[in-house]
N, C-alpha and C positions, 0 to 999 in steps of 0.2 A: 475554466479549463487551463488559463496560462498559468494558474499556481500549482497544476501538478495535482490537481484533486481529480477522482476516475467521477464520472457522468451518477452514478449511483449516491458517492459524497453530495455531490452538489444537489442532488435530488433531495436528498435528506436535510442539508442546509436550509434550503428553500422551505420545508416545513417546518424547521425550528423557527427561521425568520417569521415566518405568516403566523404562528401561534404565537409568537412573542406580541407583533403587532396587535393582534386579537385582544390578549393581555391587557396591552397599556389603553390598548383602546375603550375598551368596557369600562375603565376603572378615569376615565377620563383625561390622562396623560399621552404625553406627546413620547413615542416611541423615540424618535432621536432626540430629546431629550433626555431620556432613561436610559439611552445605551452607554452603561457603565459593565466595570467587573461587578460590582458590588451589585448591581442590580439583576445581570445576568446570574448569579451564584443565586440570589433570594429564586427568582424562575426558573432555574435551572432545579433547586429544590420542590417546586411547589409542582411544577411539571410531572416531573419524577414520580411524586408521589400518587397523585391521581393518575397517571397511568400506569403505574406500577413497574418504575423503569430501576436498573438497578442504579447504583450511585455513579459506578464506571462506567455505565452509558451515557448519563447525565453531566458529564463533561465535555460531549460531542455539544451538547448547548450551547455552551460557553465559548468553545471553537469558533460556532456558526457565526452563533451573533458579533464577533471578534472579528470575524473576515467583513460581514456585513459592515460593521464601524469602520474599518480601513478601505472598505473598496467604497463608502460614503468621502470620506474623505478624500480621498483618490479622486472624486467626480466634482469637490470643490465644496459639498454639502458641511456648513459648520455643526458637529458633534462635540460633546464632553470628552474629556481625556479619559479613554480608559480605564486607566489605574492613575489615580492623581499624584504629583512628583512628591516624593518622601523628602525630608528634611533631616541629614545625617547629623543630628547636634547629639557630641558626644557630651556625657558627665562633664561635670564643672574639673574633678580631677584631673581625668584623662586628657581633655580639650590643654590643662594645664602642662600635664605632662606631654601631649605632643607641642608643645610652644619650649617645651625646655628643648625636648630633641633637636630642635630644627634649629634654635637658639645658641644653645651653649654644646649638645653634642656633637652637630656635623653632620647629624643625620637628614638625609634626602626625604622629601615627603613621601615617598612612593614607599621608602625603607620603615619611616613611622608608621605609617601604616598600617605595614606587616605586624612591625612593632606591638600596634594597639591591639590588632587583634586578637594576637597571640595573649594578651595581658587581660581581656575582654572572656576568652577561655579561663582564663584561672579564678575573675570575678565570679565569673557563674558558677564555678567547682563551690567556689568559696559559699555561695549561697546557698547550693543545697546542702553544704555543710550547717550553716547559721550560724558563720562564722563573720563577722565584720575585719574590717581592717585594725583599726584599730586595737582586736583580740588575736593580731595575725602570727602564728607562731612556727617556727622550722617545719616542727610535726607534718602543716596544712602544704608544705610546699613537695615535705617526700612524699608525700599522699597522693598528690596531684601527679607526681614524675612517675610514679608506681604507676598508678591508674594507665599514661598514656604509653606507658611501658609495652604494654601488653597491645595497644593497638598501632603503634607508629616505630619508625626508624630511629637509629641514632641521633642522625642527623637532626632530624625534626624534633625530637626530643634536646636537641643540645640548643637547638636556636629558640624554645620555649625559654628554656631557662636562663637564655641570656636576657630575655626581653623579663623575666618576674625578676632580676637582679635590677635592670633598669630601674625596673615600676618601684620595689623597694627601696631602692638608693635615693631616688627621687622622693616618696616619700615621707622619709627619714628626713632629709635636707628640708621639707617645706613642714615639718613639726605633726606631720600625721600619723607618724607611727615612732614608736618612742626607741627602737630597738633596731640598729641597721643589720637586718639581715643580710644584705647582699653578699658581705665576704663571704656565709654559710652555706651560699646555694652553688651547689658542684654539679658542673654537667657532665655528662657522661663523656668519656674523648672520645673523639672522633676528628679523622685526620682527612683535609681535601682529599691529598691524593693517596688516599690507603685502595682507592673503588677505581679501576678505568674506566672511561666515557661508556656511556653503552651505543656501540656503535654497530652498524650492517657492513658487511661487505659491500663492496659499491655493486656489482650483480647482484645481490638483492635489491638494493636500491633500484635498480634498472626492470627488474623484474615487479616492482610495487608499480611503478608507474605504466609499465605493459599491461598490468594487469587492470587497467581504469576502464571503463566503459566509457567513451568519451560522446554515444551517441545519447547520452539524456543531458540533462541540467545540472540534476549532482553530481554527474559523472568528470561533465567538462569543469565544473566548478573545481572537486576535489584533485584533479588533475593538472589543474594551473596552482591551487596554494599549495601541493604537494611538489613541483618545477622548483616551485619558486625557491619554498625551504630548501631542496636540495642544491640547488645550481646555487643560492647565494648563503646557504651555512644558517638560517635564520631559523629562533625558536615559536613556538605559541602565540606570545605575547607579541614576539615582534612582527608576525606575519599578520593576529590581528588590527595591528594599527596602523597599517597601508590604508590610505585613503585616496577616493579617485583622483585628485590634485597630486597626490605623489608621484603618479606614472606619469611624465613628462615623452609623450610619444615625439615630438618634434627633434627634442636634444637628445633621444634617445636613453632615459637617463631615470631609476627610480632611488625615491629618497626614503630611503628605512630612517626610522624611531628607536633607539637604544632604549627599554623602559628604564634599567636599570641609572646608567649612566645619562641616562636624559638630552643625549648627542642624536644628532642626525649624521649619516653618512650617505653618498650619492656612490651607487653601483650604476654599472652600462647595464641599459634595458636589454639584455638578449633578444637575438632573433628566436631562437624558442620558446622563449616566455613570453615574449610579445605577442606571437601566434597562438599560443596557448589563453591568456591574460583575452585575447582581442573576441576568441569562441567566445570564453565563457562571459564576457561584458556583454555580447549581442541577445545573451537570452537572460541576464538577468534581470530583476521583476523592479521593473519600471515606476512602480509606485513605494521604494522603500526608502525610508524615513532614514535611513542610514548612511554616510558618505564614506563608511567602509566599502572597502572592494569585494571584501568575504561575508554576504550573509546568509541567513538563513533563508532557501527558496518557496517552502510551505508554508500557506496561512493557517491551518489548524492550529501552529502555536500560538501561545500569550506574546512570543519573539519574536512572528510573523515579521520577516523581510529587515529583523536588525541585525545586527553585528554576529558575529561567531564567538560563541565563549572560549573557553581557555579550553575545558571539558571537553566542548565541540570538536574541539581540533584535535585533542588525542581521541578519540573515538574517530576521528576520521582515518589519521593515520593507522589505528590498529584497526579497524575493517577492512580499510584497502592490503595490508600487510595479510592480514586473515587469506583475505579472497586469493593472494597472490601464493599463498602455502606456504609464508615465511613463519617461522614456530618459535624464533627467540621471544624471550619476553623478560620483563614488561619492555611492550612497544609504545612511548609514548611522544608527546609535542618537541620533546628535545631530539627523538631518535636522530632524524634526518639531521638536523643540525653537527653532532657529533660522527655521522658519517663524513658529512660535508668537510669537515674539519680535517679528520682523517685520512680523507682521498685528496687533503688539498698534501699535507704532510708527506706523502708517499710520492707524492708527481714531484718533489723536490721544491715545495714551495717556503720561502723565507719564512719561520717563524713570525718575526716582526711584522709581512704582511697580511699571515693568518689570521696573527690578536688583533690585528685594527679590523681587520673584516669583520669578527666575530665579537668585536667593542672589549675587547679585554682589555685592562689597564696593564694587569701583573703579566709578563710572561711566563712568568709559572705554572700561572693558569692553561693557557696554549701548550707546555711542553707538556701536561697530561698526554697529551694527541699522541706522543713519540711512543708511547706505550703500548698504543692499540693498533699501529701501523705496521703491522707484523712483515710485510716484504721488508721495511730496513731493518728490524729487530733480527731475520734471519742472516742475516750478511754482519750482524756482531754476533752471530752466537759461537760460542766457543766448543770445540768437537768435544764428545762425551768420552772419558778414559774406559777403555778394557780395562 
């Protein structure tokens, strides 16, 4: 019941467990020892079948025996892992080309990354073309910028094809492809500041976090990492890599993770966030493997009690914005950030202090903010002529 499952869940758990057991039993194995995914998914099918359950039923199985494995572990009982830990070994190229980035380009690992993956999309284009590298020719690249044309942004479209100029140019320089394409690959333009931030009036703001339930678990949860974003300007990524060790209650004192810029900076713990931050730690779930601050409160996922994805977190923000009757959109893990920024702008706050809050290197970046701070905008505007 502390995970938030109604009396009827857990009934039903309890006879996925006892049939699973049954299972291993008959067949002369040791149920915690076969409590894997991979094993659950074979029972979960075989189940299924002889009772004639549908397929989307048949993943409540999987759930059960999931909680089961974690609340074993929990009680100190040794289990197999889950899901056994994957081994990211990229191609011999790619591994090659991210040691060039990091090497000779300047790029950060978190940036190569992006890098690879984006370059990782175009492979697989390339494959169900049956195309090799080797036979790589312009044609394959405006085919590919067509295709994502139709499903993605400029932007995301310009930062593809910076990273297939990479992958090319690199190429070409280590003798795998005989023809440098890169000069050929034109990205679409697209300008930082052509878009302003997408930002809420700060009474929406105010109105998203009124609108929290703070009498359950997810409520007080999403109503401390929603504080937080707002009172200190912070996006997705950075709100999920707050770790218990980072709130320093004594000095009063939390240390944010720049993922970008790879910096740490120390903000004053508020007394709001600290009341807020202090709820929601008294009822998180005691048994999660995770030393995030923000996780997942329900065991029925495979995520049961880890971290908060990126996804997570704009889904949280746009439900809570939903429920409050805020209709801009899209609302996502940046919104609050870009308010934050915005309402620092307006109260008269230094430029220079905004971008270190907010880890900007350029202030250029920062003076985007001046755009969308419409009380100073009205005090330059110029009267309209009869």
């Amino acid at each position: 019941m502390e995970d938030g499952l109604s009396r009827t869940t857990v009934h039903s758990y309890c006879t996925y467990v006892r049939a699973f057991v049954d299972h291993c039993t008959l067949r002369g194995r040791s149920p915690t020892d076969e409590l894997t995914r991979m094993a659950a998914d074979r029972f979960s099918v075989k189940y299924a079948r002889r009772r004639g359950i549908t397929d989307a039923s048949a993943k409540n199985f999987i759930f059960a025996l999931h909680a089961w494995s974690r609340g074993l572990r929990a009680c100190g009982v040794e289990v197999p892992a889950w899901v056994p830990a994957k081994t990211h070994s990229l191609p011999r190229p790619l591994a090659e080309f991210v040691d060039h980035l990091l090497a000779h380009r300047g790029v950060r690992r978190v940036t190569a990354a992006r890098i690879v993956e984006r370059v990782r999309g175009f492979l697989r284009f390339l494959r169900c073309r049956r195309r090799s590298i080797k036979r790589l020719r312009l044609a394959d690249v405006d085919a590919y910028v067509l295709e994502l044309g139709a499903r993605f942004a400029r932007r995301t479209i310009a930062a593809v094809c910076t990273a297939i100029r990479a992958y090319s140019r690199f190429l070409h320089v280590t003798g795998r492809l005989a023809r440098n394409l890169a000069p050929m690959v034109i990205s679409p333009r697209h300008r930082s500041e052509e878009e302003p931030p997408r930002a809420l009036p700060w009474t929406s703001v105010q109105a998203i976090l009124r609108g929290v339930d703070r009498l359950t678990p997810a409520g007080r949860r999403d109503y401390a990492m929603l504080l937080v974003m707002a009172s200190y300007g912070l996006g997705g990524a950075e709100v999920r890599a707050i770790r218990l060790e980072d709130v320093n209650w004594t000095a009063g004192v939390l240390r944010v993770r720049r993922p970008k810029t790879e910096q740490e900076i120390l903000l004053p713990l508020l007394p709001a966030v600290a009341r807020a931050l202090t709820a929601y730690l008294r009822g998180r779930p005691p048994h999660s493997p995770s030393r995030a601050v923000f996780v997942q409160l329900h065991a029925p996922r495979a995520s049961a009690y880890g971290g908060l994805s990126q996804s997570a977190v704009s889904k949280v923000v746009a439900k809570r914005a939903r429920a409050a009757g805020i209709q801009a959109s899209p609302i996502g893990s940046h919104t609050l950030r870009h308010s934050h920024a915005t309402r620092q702008v307006e109260l008269g706050a230094r430029m220079k202090v905004v971008g270190d809050i907010l880890g900007h290197r350029d202030p250029r970046t920062t003076s985007a903010y001046v755009r969308v701070a419409l009380s100073l905008l009205r005090q330059v505007a110029l009267p309209v002529p009869l």
